[in-house]
FIMAR-479140 format. One record per residue: residue number from 1; x, y, z of N, C-alpha, C in turn. Coordinates in steps of 0.001 Angstrom, whole numbers. Each point is the difference from the previous one (the first is absolute). Layout:
% residues N
+-----+---------+---------+---------+---------+----------+---------+---------+---------+---------+
: seq :  n_east : n_north :    n_up : ca_east : ca_north :   ca_up :  c_east : c_north :    c_up :
+-----+---------+---------+---------+---------+----------+---------+---------+---------+---------+
: NUM :       X :       Y :       Z :       X :        Y :       Z :       X :       Y :       Z :
...
+-----+---------+---------+---------+---------+----------+---------+---------+---------+---------+
***
This chain:
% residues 195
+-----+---------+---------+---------+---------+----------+---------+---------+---------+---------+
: seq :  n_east : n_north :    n_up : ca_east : ca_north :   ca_up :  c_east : c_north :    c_up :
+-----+---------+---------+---------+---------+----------+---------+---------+---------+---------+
:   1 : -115667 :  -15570 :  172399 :    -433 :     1322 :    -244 :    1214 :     877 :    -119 :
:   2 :     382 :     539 :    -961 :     838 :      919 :     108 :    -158 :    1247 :     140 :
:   3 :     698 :     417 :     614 :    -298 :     1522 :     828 :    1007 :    1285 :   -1087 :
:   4 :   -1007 :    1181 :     -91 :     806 :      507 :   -1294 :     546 :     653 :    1208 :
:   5 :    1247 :     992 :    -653 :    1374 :      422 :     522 :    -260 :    1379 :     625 :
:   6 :     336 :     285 :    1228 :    -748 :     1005 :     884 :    1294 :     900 :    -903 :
:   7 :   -1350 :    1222 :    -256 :     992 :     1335 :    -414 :    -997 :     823 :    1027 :
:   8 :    1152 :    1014 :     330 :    -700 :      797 :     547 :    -760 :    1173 :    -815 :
:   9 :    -904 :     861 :     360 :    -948 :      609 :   -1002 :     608 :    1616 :     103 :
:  10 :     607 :     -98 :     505 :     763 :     1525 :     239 :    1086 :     225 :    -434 :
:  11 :     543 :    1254 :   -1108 :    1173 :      -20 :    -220 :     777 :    -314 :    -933 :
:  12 :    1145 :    -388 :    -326 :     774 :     -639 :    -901 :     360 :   -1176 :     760 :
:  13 :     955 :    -891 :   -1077 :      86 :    -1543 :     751 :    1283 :     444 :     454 :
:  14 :     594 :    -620 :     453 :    1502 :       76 :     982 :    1195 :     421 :    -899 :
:  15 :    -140 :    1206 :     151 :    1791 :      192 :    -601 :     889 :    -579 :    1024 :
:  16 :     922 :    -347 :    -585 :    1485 :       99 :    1004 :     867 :     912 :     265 :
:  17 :    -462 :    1147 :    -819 :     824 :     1141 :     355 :    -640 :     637 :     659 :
:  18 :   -1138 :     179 :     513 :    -405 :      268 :    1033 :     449 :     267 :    1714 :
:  19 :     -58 :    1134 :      93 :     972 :      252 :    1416 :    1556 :     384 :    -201 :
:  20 :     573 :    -582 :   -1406 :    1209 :      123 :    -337 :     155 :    2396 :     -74 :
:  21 :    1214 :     -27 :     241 :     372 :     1691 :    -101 :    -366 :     858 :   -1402 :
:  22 :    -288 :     734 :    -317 :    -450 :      527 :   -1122 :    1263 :     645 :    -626 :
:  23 :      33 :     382 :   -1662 :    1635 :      248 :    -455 :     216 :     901 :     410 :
:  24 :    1510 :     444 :     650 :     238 :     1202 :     566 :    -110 :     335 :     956 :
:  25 :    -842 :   -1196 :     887 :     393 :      124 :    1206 :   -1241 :     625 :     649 :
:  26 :    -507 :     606 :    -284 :   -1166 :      369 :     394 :   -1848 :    -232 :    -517 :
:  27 :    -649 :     442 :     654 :   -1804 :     -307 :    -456 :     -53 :     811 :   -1101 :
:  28 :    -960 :     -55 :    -839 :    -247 :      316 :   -1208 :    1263 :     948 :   -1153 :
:  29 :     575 :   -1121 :    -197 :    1034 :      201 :   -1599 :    1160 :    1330 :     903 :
:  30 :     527 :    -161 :   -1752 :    1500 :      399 :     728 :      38 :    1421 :     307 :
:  31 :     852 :     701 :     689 :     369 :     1449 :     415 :    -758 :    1060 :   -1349 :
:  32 :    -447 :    1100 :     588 :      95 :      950 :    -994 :    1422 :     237 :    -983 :
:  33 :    -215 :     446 :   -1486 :    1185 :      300 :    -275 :     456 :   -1173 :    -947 :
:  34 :    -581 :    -901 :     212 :     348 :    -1187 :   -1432 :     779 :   -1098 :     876 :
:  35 :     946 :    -927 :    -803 :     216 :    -1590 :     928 :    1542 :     834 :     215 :
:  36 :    1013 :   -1030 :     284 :    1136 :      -85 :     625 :     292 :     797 :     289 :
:  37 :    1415 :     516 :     555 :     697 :      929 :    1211 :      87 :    1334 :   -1000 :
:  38 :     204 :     870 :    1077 :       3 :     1401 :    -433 :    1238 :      57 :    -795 :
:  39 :     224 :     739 :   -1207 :    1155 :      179 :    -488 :    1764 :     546 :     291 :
:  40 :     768 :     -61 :     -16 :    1117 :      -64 :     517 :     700 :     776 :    -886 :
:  41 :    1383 :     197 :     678 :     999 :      401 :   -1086 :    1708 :    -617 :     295 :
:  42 :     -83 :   -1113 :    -671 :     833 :     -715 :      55 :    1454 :     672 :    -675 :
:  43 :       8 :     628 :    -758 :     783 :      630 :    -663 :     712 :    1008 :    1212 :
:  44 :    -597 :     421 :     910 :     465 :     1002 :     694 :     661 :    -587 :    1319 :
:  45 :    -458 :   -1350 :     500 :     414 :     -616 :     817 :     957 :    -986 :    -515 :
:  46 :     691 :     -26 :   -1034 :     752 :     -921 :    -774 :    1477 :    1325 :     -40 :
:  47 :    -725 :    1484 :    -167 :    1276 :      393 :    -369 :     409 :     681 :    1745 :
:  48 :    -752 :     114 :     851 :     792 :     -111 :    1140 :    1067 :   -1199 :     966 :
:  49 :    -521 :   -1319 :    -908 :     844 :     -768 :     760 :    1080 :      25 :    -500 :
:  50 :      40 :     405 :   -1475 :    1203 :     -189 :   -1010 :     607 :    1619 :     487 :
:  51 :    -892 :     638 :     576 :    1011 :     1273 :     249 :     958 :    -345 :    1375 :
:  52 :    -769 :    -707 :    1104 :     707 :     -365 :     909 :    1225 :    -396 :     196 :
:  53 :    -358 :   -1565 :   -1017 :    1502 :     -650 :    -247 :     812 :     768 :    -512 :
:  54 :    -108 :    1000 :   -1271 :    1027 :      502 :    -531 :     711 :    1097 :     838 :
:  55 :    -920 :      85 :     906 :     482 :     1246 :     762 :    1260 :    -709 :    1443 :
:  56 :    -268 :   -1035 :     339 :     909 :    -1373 :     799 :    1103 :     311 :    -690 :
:  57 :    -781 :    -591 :   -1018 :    1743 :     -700 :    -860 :     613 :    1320 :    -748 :
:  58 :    -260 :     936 :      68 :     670 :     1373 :    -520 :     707 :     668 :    1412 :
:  59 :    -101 :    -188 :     747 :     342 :      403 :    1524 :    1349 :    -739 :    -239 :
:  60 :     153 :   -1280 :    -161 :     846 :     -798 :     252 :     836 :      88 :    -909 :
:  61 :    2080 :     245 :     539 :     608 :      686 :   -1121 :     423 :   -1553 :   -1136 :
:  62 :     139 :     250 :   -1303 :     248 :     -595 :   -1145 :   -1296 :    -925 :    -378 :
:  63 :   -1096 :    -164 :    1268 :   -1132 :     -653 :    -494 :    -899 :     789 :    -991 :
:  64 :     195 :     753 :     206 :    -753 :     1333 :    -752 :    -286 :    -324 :   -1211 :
:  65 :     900 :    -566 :   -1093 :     -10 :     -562 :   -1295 :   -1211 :   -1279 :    -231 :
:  66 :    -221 :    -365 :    1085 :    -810 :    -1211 :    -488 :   -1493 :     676 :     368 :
:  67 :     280 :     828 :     879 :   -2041 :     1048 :     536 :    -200 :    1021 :    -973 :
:  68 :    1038 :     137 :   -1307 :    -634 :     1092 :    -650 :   -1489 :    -254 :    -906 :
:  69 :      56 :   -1652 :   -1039 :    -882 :     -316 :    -476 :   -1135 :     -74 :    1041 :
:  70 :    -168 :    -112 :    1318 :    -926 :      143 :    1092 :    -197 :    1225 :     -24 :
:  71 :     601 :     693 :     107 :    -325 :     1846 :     -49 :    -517 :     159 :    -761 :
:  72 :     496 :     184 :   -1346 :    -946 :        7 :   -1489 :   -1464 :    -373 :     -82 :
:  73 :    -290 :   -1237 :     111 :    -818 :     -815 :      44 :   -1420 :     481 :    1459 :
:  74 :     740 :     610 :     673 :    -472 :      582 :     800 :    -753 :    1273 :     -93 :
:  75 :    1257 :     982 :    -572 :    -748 :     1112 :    -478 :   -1209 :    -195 :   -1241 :
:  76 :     177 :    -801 :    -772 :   -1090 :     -387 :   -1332 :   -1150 :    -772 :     721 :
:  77 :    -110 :    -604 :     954 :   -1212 :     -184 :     721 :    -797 :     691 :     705 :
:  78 :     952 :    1094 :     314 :    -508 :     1266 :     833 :   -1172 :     283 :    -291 :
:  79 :     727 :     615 :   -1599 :    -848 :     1248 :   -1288 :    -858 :   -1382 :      35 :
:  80 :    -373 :   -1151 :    -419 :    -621 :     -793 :     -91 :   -1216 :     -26 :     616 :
:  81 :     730 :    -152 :    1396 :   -1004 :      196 :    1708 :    -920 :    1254 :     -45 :
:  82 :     673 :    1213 :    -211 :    -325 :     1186 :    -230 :   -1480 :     178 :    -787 :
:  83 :     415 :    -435 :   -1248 :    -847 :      -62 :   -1104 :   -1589 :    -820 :     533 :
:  84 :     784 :    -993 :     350 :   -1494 :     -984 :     342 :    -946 :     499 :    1128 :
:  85 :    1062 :     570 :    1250 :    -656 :      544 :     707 :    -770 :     680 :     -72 :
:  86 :    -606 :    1110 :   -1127 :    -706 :     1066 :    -428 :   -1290 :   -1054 :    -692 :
:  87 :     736 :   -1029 :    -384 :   -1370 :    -1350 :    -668 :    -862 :    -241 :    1414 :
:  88 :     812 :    -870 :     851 :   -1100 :     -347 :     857 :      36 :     424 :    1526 :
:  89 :    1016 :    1383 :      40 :    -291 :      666 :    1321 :     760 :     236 :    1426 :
:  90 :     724 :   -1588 :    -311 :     895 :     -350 :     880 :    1592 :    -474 :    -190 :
:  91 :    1067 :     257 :     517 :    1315 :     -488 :     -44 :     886 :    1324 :    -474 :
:  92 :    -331 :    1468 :     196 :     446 :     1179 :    -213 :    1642 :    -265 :     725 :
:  93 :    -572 :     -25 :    1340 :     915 :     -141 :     657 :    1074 :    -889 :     100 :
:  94 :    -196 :   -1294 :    -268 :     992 :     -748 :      70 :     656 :     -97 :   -1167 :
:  95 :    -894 :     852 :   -1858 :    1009 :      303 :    -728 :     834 :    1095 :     449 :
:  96 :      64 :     698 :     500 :     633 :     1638 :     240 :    1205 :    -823 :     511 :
:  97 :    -410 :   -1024 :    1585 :    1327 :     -873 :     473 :    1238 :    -730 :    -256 :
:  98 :    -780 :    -496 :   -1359 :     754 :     -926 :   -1128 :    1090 :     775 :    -914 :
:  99 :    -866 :    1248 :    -115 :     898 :     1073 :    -925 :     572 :     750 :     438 :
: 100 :    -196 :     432 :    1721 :    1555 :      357 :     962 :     653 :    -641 :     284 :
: 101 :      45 :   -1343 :     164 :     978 :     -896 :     812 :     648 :    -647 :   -1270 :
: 102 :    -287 :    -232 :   -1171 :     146 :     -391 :   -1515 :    1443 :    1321 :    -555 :
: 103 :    -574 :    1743 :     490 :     913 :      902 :    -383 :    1071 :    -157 :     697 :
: 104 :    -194 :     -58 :    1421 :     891 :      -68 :    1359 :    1235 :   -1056 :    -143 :
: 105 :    -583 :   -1215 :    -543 :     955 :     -797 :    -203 :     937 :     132 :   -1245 :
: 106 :    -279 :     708 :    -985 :     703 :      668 :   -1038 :    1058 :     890 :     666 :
: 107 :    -911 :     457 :     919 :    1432 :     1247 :     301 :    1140 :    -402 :     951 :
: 108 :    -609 :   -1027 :    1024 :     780 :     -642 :     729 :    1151 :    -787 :   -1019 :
: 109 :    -382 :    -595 :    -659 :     820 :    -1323 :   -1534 :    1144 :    1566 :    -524 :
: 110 :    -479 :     805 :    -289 :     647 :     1149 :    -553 :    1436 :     461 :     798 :
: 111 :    -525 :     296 :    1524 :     417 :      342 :     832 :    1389 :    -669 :     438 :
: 112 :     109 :   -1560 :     115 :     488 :     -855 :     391 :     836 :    -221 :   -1158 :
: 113 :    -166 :      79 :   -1121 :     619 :      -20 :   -1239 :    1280 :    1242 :    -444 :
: 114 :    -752 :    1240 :     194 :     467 :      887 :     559 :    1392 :     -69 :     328 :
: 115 :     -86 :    -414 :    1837 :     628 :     -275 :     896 :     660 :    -795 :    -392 :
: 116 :     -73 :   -1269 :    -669 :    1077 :     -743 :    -396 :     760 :     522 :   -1008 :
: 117 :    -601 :     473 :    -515 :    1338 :      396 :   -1093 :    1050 :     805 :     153 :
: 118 :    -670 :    1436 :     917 :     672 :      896 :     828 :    1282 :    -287 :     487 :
: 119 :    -924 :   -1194 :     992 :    1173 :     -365 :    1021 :     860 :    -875 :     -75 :
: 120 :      34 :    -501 :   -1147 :     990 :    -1149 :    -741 :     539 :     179 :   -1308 :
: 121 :    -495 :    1170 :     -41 :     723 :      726 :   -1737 :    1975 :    -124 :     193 :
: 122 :      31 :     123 :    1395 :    1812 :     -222 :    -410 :    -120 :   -1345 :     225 :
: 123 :    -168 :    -690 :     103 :    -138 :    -1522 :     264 :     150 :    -253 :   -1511 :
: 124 :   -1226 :     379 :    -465 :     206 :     -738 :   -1756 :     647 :    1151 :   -1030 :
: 125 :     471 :     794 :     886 :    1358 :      703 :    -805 :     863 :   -1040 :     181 :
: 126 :     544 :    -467 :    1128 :    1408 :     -743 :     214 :     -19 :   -1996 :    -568 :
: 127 :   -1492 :     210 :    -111 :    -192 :    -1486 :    -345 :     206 :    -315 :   -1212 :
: 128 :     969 :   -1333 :    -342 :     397 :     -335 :   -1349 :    -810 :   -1539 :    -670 :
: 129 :     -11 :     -86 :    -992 :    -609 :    -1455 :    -452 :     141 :    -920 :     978 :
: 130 :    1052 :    -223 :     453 :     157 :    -1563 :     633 :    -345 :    -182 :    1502 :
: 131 :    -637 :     897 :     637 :    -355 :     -136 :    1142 :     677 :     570 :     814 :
: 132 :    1268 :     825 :    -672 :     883 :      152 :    1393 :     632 :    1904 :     -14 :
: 133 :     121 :     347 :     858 :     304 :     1474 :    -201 :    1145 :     -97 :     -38 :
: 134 :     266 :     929 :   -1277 :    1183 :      125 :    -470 :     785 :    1013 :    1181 :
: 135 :    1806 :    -824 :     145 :     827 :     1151 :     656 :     113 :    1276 :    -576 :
: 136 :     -24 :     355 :   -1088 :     454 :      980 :    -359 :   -1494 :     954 :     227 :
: 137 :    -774 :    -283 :      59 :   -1591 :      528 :     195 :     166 :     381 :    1577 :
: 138 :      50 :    -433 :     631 :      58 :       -3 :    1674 :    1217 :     846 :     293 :
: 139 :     675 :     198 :    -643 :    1361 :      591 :    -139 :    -247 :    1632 :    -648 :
: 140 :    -554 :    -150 :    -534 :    -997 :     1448 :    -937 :    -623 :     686 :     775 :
: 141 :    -791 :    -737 :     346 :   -1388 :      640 :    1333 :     713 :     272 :    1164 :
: 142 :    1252 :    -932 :     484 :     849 :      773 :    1263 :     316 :    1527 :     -10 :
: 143 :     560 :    -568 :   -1612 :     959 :     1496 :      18 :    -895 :    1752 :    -411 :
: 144 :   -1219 :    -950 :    -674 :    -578 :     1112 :    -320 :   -1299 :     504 :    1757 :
: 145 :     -78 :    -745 :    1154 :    -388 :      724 :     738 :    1135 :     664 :     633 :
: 146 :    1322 :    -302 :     219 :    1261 :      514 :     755 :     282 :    1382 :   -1005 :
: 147 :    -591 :     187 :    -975 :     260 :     1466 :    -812 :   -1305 :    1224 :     510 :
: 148 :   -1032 :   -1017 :     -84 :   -1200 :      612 :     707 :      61 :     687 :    1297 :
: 149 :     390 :   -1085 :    1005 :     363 :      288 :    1382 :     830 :    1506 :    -224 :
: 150 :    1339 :    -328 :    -924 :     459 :     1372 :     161 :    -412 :    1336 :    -299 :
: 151 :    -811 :    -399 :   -1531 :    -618 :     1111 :     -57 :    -938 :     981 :     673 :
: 152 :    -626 :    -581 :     961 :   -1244 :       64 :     676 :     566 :     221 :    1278 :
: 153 :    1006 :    -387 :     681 :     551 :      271 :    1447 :     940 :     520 :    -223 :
: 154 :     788 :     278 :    -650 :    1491 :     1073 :    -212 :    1003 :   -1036 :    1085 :
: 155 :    -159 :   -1204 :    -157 :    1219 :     -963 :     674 :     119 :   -1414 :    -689 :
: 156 :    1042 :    -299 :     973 :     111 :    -1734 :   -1121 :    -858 :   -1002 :    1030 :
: 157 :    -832 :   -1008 :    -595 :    -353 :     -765 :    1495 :     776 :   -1149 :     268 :
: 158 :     145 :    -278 :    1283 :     852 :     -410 :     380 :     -82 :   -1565 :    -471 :
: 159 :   -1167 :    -407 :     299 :    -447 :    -2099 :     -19 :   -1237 :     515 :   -1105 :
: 160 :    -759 :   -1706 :    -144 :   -1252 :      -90 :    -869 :    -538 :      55 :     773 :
: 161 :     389 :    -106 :    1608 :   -1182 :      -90 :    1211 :    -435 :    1962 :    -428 :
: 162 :     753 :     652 :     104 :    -518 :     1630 :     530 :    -968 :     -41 :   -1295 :
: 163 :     849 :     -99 :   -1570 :   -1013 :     -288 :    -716 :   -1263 :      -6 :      33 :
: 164 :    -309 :   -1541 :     576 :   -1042 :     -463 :     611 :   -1273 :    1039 :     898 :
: 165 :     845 :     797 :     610 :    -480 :      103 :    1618 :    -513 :    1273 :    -821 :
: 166 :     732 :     701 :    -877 :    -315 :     1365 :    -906 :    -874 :     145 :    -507 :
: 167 :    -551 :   -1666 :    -586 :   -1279 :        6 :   -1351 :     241 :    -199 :    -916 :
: 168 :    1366 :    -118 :    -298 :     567 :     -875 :   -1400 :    -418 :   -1394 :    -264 :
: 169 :      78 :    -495 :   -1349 :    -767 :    -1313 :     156 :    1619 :    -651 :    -541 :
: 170 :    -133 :   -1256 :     710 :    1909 :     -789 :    -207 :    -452 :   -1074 :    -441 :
: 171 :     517 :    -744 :    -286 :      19 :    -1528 :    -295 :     807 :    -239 :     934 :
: 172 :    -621 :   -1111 :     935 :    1098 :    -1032 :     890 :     466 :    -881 :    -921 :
: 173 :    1058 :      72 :     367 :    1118 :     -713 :   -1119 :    1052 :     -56 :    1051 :
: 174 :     152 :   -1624 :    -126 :    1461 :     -615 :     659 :    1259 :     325 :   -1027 :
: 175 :    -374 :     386 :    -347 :    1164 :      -54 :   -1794 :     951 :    1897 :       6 :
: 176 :    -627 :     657 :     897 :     409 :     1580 :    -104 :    -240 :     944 :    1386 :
: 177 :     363 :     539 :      96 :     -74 :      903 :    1009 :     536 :    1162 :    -317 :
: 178 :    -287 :    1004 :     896 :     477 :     1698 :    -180 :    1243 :     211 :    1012 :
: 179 :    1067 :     467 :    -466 :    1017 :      320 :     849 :     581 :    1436 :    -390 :
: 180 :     758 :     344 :     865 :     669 :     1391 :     -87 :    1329 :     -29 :    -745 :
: 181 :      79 :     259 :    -941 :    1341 :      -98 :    -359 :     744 :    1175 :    -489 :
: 182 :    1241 :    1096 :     412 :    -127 :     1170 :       6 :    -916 :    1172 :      16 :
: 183 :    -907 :    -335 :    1044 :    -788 :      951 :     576 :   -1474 :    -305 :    -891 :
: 184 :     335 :    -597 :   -1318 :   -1615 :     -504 :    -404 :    -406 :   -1397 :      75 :
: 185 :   -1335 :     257 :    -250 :    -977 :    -1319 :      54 :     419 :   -1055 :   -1032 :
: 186 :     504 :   -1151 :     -70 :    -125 :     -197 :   -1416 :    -625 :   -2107 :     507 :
: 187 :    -497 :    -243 :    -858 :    -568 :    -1222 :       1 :     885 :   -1042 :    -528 :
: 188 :     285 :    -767 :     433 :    1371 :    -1230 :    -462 :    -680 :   -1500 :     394 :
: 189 :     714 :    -811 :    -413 :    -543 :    -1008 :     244 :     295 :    -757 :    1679 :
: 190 :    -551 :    -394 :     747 :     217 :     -986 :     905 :     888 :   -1061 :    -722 :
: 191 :    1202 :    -500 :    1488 :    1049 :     -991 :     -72 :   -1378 :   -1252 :     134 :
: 192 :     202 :    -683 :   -1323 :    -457 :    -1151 :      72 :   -1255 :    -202 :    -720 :
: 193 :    -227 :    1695 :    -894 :   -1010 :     -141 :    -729 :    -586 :    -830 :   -1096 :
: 194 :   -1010 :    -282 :    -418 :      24 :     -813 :   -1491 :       8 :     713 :   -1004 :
: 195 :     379 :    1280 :    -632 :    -563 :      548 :   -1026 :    1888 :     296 :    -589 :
+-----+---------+---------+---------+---------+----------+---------+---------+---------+---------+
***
């Protein structure tokens, strides 16, 4: 006798997904508002990190040259960030961040640039092709702060130390020194110089 196949009379037959989580995580279908994550603004969080770094590496002196394309790139994500933000609501702020710390590091790179040139402009006055400062350059710049000194103090100075101690800028140089020789300053060479 064969026995027909017990179904039960209630229902549907056995899913297997049954009991399984519903999409999204929750009972009946997904969040108000449509499927995947709320919209973002990547653009605005892209140009604050790039403002960050550039703003590091612009701090840091002669690195500055390599954080400017970071700066740039920074500020153009900003306006980017900016823009989108008004699309979907969010990332105002962290463009505004991107495009201060993006300017900041411009001015810092500026700053430092600045400063180097300033403060080494007699440096690459006296500097010649071959790597080496010329005597007669170091010899120039002696004599032309020992004219200064006089002009400016109504005396002769005595060493490159007072020089020094005055605010004159010297070249240390084993090769010359300042001595008195009938009552003036005059710059001569050191016994044993190379020039």
């Amino acid at each position: 006798m064969s026995h027909p196949q017990y179904e039960p009379s209630y229902g549907t037959p056995y899913d297997p997904s049954y009991g399984a989580p519903a999409p999204h995580g929750g009972p009946g279908g997904p969040p108000y508002g449509g499927y995947g994550p709320p919209p973002s603004n990547g653009l605005a969080v892209t140009a604050l990190v790039l403002g960050i770094v550039s703003l590091l590496g612009g701090l840091v002196p002669l690195l500055g040259y390599v954080a400017i394309p970071f700066a740039l790139a920074a500020i153009g994500f900003a306006f980017a960030g900016l823009s989108r933000s008004k699309a979907v609501g969010k990332g105002k702020g962290l463009a505004v961040g991107g495009l201060v710390t993006g300017v900041l590091s411009l001015v810092a790179i500026t700053a430092w640039t600045a400063w180097f040139v300033v403060g080494t402009r007699d440096t690459v006055d006296l500097y010649t092709g071959d790597g080496i400062f010329s005597c007669a350059a170091v010899k120039d710049s002696l004599e032309d702060n020992v004219e200064e000194f006089r002009a400016a103090e109504g005396r002769q100075p005595e060493s490159q130390d007072e020089l020094v101690s005055e605010g004159y800028r010297t070249w240390s140089s084993s090769d010359f020194e300042i001595v008195m020789v009938d009552g003036q300053a005059e710059v001569v060479e050191r016994d044993g110089g190379t020039c």
